[in-house]
C-alpha positions as a Markdown table, in Angstrom:
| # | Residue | x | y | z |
|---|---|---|---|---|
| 1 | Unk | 12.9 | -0.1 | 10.1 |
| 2 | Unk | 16.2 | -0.4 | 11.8 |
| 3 | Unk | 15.7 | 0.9 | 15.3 |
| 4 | Unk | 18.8 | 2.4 | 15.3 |
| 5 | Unk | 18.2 | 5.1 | 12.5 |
| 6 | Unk | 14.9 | 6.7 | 14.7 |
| 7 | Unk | 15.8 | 10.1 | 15.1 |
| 8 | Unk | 13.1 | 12.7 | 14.5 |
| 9 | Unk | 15.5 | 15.8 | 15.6 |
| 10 | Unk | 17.3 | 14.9 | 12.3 |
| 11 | Unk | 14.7 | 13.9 | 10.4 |
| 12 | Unk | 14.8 | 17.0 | 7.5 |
| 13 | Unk | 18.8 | 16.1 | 7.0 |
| 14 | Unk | 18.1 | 12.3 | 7.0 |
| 15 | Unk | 15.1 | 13.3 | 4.0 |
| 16 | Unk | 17.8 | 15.6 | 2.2 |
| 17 | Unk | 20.4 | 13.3 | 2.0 |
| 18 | Unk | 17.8 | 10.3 | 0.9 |
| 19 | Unk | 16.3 | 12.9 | -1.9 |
| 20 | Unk | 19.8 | 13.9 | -2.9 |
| 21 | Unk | 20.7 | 10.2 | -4.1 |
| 22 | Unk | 17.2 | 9.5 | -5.4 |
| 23 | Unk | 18.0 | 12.9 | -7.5 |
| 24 | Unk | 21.5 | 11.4 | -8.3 |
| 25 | Unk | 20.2 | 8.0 | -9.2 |
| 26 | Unk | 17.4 | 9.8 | -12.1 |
| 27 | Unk | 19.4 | 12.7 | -13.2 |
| 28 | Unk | 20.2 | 11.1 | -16.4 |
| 29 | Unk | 16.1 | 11.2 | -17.8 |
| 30 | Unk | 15.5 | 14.8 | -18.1 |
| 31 | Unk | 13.4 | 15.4 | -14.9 |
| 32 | Unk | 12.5 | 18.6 | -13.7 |
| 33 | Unk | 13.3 | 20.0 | -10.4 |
| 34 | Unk | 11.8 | 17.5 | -8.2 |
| 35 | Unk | 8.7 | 18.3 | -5.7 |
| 36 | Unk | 9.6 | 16.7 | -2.1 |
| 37 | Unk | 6.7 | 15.3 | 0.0 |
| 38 | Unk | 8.0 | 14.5 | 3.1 |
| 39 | Unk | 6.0 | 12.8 | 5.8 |
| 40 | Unk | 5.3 | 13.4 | 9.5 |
| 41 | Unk | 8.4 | 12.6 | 11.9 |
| 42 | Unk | 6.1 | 10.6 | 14.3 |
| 43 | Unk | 3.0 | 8.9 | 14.7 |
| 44 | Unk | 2.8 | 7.9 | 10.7 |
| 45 | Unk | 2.4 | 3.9 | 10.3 |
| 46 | Unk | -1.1 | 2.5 | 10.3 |
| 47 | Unk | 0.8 | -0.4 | 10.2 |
| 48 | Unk | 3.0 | -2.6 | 12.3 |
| 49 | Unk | 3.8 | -6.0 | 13.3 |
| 50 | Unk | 6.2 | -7.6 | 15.7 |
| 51 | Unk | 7.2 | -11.2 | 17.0 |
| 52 | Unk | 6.1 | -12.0 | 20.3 |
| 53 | Unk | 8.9 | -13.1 | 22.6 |
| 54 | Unk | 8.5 | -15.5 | 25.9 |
| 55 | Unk | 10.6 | -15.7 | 29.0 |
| 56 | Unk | 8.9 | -16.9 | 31.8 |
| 57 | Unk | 6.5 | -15.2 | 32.6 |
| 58 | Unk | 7.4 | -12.1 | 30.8 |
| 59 | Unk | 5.6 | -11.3 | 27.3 |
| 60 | Unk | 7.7 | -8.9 | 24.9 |
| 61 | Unk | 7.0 | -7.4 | 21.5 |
| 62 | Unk | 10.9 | -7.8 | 19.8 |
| 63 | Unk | 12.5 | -6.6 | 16.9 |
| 64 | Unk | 15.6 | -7.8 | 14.6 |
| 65 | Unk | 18.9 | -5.5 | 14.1 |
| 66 | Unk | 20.1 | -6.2 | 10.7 |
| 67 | Unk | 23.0 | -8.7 | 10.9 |
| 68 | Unk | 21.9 | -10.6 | 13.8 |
| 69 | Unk | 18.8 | -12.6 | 13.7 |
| 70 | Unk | 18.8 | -14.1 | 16.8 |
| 71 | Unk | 18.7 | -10.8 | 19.3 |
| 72 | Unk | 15.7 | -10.3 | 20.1 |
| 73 | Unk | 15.2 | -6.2 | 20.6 |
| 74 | Unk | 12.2 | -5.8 | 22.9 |
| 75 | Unk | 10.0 | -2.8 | 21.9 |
| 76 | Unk | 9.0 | -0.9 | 24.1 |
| 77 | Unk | 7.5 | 2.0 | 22.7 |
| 78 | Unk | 7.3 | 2.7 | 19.0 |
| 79 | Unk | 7.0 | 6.0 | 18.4 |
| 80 | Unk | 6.4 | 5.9 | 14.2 |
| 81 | Unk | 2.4 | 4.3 | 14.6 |
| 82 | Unk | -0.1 | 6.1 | 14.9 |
| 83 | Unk | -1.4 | 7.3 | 18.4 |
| 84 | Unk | -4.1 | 4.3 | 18.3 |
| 85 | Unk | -1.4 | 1.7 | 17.8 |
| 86 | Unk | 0.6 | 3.2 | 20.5 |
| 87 | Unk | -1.7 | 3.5 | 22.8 |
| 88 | Unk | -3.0 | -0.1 | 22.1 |
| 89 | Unk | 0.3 | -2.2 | 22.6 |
| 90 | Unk | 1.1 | -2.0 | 26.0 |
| 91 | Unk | -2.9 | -2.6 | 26.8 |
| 92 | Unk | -2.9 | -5.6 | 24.5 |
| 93 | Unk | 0.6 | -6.8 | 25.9 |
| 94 | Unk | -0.6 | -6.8 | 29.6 |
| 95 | Unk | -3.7 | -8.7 | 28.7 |
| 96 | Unk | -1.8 | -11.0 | 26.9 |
| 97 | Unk | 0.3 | -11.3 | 29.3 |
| 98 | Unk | -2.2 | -12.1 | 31.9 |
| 99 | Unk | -4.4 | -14.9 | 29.4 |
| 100 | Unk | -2.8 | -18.1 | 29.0 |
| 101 | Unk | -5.0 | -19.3 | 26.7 |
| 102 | Unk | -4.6 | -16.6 | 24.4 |
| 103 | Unk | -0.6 | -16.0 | 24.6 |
| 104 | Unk | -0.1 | -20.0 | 24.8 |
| 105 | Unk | 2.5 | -20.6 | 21.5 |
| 106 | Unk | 1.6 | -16.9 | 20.5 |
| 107 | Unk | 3.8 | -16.1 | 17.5 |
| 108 | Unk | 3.3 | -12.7 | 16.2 |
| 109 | Unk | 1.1 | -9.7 | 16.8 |
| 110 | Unk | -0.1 | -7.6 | 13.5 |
| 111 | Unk | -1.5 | -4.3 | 13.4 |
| 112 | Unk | -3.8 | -2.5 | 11.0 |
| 113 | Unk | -5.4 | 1.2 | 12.0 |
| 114 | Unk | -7.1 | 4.0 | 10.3 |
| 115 | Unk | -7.1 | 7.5 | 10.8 |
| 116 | Unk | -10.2 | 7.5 | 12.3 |
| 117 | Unk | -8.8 | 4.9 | 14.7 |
| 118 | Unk | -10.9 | 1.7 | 13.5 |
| 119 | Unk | -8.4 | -0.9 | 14.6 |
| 120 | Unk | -7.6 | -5.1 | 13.7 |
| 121 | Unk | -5.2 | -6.8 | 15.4 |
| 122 | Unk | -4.2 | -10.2 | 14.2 |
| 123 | Unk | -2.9 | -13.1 | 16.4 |
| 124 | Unk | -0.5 | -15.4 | 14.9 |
| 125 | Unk | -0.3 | -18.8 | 16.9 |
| 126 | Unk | 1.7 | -22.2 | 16.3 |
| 127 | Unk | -0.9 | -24.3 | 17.2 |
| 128 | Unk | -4.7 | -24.7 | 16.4 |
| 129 | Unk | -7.3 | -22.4 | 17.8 |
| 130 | Unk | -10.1 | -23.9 | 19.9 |
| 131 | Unk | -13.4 | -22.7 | 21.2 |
| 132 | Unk | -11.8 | -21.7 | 24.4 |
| 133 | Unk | -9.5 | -19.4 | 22.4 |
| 134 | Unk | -12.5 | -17.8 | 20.6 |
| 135 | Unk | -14.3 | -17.3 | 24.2 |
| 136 | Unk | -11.3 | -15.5 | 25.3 |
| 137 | Unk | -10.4 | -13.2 | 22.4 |
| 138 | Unk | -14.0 | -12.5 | 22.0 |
| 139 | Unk | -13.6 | -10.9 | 25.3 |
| 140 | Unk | -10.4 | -9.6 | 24.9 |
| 141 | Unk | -11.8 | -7.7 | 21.0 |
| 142 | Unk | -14.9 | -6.5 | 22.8 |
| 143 | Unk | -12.5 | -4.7 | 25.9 |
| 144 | Unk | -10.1 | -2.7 | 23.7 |
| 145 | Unk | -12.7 | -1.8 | 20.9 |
| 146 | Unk | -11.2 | -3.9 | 18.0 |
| 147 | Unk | -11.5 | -6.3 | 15.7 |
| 148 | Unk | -9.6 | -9.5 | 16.1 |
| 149 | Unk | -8.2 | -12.3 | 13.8 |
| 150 | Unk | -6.5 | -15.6 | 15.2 |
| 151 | Unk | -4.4 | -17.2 | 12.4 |
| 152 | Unk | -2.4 | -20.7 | 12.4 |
| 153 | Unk | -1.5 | -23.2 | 10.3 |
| 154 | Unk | -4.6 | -23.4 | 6.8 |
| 155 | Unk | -6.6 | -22.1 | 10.4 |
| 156 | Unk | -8.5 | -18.0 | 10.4 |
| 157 | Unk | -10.7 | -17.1 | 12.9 |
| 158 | Unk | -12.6 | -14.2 | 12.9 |
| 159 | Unk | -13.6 | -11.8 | 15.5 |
| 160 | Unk | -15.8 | -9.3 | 14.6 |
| 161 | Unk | -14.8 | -8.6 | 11.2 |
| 162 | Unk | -11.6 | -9.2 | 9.1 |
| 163 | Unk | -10.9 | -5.6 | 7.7 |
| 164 | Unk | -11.3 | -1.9 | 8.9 |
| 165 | Unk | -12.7 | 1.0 | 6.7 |
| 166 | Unk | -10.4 | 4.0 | 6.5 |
| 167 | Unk | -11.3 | 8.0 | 5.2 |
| 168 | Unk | -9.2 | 9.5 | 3.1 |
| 169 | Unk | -9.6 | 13.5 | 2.6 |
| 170 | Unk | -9.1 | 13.8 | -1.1 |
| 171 | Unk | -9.5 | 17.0 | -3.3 |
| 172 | Unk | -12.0 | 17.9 | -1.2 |
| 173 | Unk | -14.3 | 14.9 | -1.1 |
| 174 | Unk | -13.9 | 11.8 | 1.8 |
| 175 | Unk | -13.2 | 8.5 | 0.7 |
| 176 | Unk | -13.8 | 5.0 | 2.1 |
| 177 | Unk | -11.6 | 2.5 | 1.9 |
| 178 | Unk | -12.3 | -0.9 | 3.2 |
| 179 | Unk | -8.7 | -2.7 | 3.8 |
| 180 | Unk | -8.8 | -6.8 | 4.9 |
| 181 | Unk | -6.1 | -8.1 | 7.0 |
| 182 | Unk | -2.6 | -8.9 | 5.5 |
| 183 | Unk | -3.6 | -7.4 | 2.4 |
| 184 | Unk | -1.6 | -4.5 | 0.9 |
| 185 | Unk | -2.1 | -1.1 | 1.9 |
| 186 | Unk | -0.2 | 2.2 | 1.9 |
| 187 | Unk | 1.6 | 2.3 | 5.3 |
| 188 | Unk | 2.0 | 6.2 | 5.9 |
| 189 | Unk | -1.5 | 7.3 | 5.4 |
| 190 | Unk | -0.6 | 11.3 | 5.8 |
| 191 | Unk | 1.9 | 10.7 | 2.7 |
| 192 | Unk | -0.6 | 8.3 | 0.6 |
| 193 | Unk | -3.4 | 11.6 | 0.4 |
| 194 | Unk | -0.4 | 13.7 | -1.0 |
| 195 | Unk | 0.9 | 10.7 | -3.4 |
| 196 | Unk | -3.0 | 10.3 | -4.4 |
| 197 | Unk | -3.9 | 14.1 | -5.0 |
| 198 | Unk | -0.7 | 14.3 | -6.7 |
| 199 | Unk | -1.5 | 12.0 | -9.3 |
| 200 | Unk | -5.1 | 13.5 | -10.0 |
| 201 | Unk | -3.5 | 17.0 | -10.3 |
| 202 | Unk | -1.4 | 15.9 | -13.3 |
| 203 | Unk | -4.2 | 13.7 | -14.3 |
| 204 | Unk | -7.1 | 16.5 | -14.4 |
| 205 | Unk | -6.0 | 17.7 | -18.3 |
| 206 | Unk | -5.6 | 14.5 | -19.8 |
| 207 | Unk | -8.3 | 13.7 | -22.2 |
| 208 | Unk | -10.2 | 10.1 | -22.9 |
| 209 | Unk | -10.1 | 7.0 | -21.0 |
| 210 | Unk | -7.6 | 5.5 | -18.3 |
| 211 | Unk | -5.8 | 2.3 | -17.9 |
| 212 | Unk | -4.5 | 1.0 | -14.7 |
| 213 | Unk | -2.7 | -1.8 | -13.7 |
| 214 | Unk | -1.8 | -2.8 | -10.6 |
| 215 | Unk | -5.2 | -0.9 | -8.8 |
| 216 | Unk | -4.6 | -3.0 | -5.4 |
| 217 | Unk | -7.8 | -2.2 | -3.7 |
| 218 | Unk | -8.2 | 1.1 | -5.8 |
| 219 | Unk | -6.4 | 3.6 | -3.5 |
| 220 | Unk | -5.5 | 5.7 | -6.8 |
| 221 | Unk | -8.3 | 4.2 | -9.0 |
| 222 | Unk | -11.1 | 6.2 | -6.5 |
| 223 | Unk | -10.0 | 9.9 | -6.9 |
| 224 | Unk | -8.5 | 9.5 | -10.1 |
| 225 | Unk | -11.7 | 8.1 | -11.2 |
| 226 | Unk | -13.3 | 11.7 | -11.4 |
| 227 | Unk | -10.6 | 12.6 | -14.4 |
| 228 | Unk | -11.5 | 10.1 | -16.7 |
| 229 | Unk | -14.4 | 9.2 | -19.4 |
| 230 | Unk | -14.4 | 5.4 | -18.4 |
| 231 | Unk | -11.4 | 3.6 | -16.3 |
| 232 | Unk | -10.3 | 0.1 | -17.2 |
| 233 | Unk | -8.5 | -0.9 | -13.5 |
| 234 | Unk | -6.6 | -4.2 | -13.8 |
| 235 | Unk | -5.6 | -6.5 | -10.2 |
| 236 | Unk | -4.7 | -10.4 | -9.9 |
| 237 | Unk | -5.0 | -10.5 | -6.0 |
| 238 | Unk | -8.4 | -12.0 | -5.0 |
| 239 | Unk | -8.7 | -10.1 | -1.7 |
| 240 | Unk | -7.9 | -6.7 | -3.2 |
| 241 | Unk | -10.3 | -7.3 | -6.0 |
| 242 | Unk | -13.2 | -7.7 | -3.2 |
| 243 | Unk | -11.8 | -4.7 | -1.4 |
| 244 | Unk | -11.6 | -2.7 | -4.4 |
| 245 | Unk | -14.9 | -4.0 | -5.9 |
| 246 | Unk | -16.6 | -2.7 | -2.1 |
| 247 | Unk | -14.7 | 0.3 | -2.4 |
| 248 | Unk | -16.4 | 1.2 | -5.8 |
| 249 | Unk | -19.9 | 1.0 | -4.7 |
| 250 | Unk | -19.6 | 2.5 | -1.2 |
| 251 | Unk | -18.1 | 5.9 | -3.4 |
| 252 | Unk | -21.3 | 5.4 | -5.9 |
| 253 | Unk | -18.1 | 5.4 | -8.8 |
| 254 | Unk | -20.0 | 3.9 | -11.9 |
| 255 | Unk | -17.8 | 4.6 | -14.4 |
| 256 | Unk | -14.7 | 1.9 | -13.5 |
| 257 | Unk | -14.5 | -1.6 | -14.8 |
| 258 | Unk | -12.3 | -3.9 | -12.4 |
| 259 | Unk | -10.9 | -6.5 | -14.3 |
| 260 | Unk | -9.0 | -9.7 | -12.7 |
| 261 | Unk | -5.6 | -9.8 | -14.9 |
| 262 | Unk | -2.0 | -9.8 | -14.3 |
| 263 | Unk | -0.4 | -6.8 | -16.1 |
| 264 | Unk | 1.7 | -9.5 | -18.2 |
| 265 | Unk | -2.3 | -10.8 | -19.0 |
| 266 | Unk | -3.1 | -7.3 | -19.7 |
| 267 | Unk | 0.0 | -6.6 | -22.5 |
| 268 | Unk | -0.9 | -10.2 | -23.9 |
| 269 | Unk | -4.3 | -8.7 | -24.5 |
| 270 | Unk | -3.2 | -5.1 | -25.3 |
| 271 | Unk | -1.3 | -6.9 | -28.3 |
| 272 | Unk | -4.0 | -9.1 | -29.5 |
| 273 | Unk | -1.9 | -12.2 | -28.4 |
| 274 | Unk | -4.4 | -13.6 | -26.2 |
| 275 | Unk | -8.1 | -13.7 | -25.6 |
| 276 | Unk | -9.8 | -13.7 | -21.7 |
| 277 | Unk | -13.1 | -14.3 | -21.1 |
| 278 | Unk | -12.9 | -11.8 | -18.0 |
| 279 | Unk | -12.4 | -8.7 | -20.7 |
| 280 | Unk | -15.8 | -10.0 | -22.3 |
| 281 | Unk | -17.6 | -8.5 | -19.2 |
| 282 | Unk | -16.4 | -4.8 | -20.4 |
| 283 | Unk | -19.6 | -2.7 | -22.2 |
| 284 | Unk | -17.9 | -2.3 | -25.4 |
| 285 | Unk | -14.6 | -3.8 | -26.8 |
| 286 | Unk | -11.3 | -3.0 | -25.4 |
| 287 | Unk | -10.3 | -0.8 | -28.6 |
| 288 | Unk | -13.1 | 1.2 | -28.6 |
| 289 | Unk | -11.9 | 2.9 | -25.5 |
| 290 | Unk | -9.9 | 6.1 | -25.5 |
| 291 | Unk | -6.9 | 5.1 | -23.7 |
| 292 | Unk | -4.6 | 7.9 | -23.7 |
| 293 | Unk | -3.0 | 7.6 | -20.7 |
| 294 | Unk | -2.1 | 4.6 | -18.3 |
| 295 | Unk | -1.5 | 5.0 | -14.2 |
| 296 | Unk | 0.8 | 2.0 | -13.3 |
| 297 | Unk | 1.8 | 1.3 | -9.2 |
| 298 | Unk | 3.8 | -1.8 | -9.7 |
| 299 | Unk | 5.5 | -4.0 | -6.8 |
| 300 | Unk | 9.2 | -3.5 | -6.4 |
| 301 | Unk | 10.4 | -5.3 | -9.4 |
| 302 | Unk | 8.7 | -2.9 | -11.5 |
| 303 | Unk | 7.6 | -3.3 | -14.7 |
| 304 | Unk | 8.7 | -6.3 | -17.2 |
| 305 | Unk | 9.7 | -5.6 | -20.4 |
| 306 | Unk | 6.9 | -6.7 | -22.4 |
| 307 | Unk | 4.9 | -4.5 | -20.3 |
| 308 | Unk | 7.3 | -1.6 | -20.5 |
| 309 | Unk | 6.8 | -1.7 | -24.4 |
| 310 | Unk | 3.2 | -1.9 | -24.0 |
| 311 | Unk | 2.7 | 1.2 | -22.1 |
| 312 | Unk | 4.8 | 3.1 | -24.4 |
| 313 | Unk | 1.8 | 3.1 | -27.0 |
| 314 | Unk | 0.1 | 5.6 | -24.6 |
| 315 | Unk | 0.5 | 9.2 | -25.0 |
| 316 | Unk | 0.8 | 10.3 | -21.1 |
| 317 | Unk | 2.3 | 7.4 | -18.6 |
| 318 | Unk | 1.8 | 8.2 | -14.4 |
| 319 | Unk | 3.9 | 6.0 | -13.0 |
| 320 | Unk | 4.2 | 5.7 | -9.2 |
| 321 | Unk | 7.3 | 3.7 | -8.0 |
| 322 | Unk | 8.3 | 2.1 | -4.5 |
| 323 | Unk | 12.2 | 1.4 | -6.2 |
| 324 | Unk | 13.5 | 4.3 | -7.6 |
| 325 | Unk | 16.3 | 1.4 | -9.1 |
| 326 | Unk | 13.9 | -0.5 | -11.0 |
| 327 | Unk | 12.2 | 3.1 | -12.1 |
| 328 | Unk | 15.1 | 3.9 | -12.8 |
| 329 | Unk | 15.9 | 0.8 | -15.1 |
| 330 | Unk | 12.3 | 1.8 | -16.6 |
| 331 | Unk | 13.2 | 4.8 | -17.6 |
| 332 | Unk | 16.3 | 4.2 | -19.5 |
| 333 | Unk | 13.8 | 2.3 | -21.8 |
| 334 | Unk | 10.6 | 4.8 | -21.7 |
| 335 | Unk | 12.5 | 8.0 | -22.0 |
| 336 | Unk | 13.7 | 6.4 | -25.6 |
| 337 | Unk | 9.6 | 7.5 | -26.8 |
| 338 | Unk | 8.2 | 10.0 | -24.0 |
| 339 | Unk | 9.4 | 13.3 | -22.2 |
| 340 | Unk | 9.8 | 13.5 | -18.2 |
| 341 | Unk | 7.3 | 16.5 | -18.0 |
| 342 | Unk | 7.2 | 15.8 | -13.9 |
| 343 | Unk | 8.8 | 14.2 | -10.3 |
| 344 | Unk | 7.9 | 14.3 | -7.3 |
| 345 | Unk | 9.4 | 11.8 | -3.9 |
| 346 | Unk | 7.3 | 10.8 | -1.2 |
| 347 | Unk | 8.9 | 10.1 | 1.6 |
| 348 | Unk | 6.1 | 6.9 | 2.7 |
| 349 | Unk | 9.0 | 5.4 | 4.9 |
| 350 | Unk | 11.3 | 8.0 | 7.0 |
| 351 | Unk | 14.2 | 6.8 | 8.6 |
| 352 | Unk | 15.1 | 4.1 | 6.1 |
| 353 | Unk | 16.8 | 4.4 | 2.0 |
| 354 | Unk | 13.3 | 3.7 | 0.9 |
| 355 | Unk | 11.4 | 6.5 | -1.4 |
| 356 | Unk | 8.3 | 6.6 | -3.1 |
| 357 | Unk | 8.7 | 8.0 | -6.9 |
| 358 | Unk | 6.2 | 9.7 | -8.6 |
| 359 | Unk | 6.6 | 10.6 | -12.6 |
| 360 | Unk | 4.6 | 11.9 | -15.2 |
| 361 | Unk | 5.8 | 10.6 | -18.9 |
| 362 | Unk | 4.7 | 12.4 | -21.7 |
| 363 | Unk | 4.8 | 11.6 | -25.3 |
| 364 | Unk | 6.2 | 14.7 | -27.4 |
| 365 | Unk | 3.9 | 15.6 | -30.5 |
């Protein structure tokens, strides 16, 4: 985030004018009326991360301006985390301060918090860790109440644990999430609920089975779980597979089957090009499920064409976008064979061009 555009007495113009060319870029589909989701004008990252600057004997979180990588900006209060994350950084910053083994070629300082306030901060060094480091932080986690990772070069050392467990408030039933360290999560927590129940409100009359690709650590796959016969939820990361494999079980949710496979893996199967042993694992044969409808979140790129033509196929499409100009670019394409029936923006990061796309595809009869 530019430090520069922080302004939260402007806030609702700076959302209008961001959802007025979002609007502009996506009037050409058909879309109703849009539904705008804005977000909190403080206190709404659960996540943040800064470079640690050294000048003598002073210790300074710093940030970049755009255009001019070698300023360092010192932070010294950042107003868009979360209360825990604000209270936490000058705390940690004095103790690191004060520790020279523990600030001694300290890199970078990483933040993860939950709305309950279960908090990891990661430690990025250039140089190895030794046991007098792990003495020191284990001191250092057990003072402010967190858990701590040290990280250098091929080097992770874990303090406590490597992950914190947020609850999410969805549809009226809490959630638990377990998210790991420099994994992906939603940043704006307040915003994510809204994006989630969102998707299960258009999802709650569609008949048969689900396909998701994409499922991360299952933040949608959870709640939209409760809509479907069976769910088929597709990830390649390794890390959000274990999250979303914990995540399943701590919810008692029987009826999902996580499958490791890139969604280019998934169309190659979808189209009887290739065979994977992983799909084997599924209680009955991939086209003996009902898959009317398929939930994609992808990453910024959005979807490749083969798997654009892929998820035409399905009768209802939910497709939740981070880059409303590669939706954008997907829609030119799936609007040829389906109806925009609903849009909504979320508004995950305020104070930047960035907007989170929700739209509901529909296949006319």
């Amino acid at each position: 985030m530019p430090l520069s555009t922080f302004d939260p007495d402007r806030y609702r113009e700076l959302l209008a004018a961001k959802t007025a060319r979002v609007q502009q870029l996506l009037a050409d589909f058909g879309a109703p009326d849009a539904e705008v989701i804005p977000s909190p004008d403080t206190g709404f990252r659960m996540r943040a991360e800064f470079r640690l600057w050294h000048d003598g004997d002073d210790l300074d979180y710093v940030m970049f301006r755009r255009g001019e990588p070698g300023t360092p900006v010192p932070v010294r209060h950042f107003p868009i985390a979360c209360e825990r994350i604000q209270a936490l950084m000058p705390v940690l910053q004095a103790r690191l301060r004060q520790d020279p083994e523990l600030r001694h070629k300290l890199f970078q300082a990483e933040f993860l918090s939950t709305l309950a306030g279960d908090t990891l901060v990661t430690l990025v060094y250039h140089r190895r860790l030794e046991s007098a480091w792990r003495v020191r932080a284990e001191a250092l986690a057990a003072e402010l109440d967190i858990a701590l990772v040290g990280r250098s070069r091929k080097q992770k050392e874990v303090i406590g644990r490597d992950f914190v467990t947020e609850q999410l408030p969805i549809e009226g039933r809490n959630y638990r999430y377990r998210q790991y360290e420099q994994a992906f999560t939603q940043p704006n927590a307040a915003v994510n609920i809204r994006m989630i129940e969102w998707a299960c409100h258009y999802a709650k009359p569609l008949a048969g089975d689900l396909l998701e690709l994409y499922c991360g650590n299952g933040n949608f796959t959870l709640p939209l779980s409760r809509h479907f016969g069976q769910v088929i939820a597709t990830e390649l990361a390794k890390t959000s597979i274990r999250a979303a494999q914990w995540n399943l079980e701590a919810n008692g949710i029987g009826n999902v089957q996580l499958i490791r496979l890139a969604a280019e893996e998934v169309t190659q199967a979808m189209n009887g090009e290739r065979e994977f042993r992983r799909l084997a694992d599924l209680p009955r044969p991939l086209a003996d499920y009902q898959l009317n409808t398929v939930f994609v979140d992808p990453p910024r790129a959005g979807l490749d064409p083969a798997t654009t033509a892929m998820v035409q196929r399905f009768p209802n499409i939910l497709y939740v976008s981070c880059n409303p100009e590669t939706l954008a670019a997907n829609l030119s394409v799936l609007t040829r064979t389906h109806r925009v029936e609903a849009l909504a923006l979320f508004d995950q990061f305020p104070y930047t061009d960035h907007m989170e796309c929700g739209v509901l595809l529909q296949r006319p009869a």
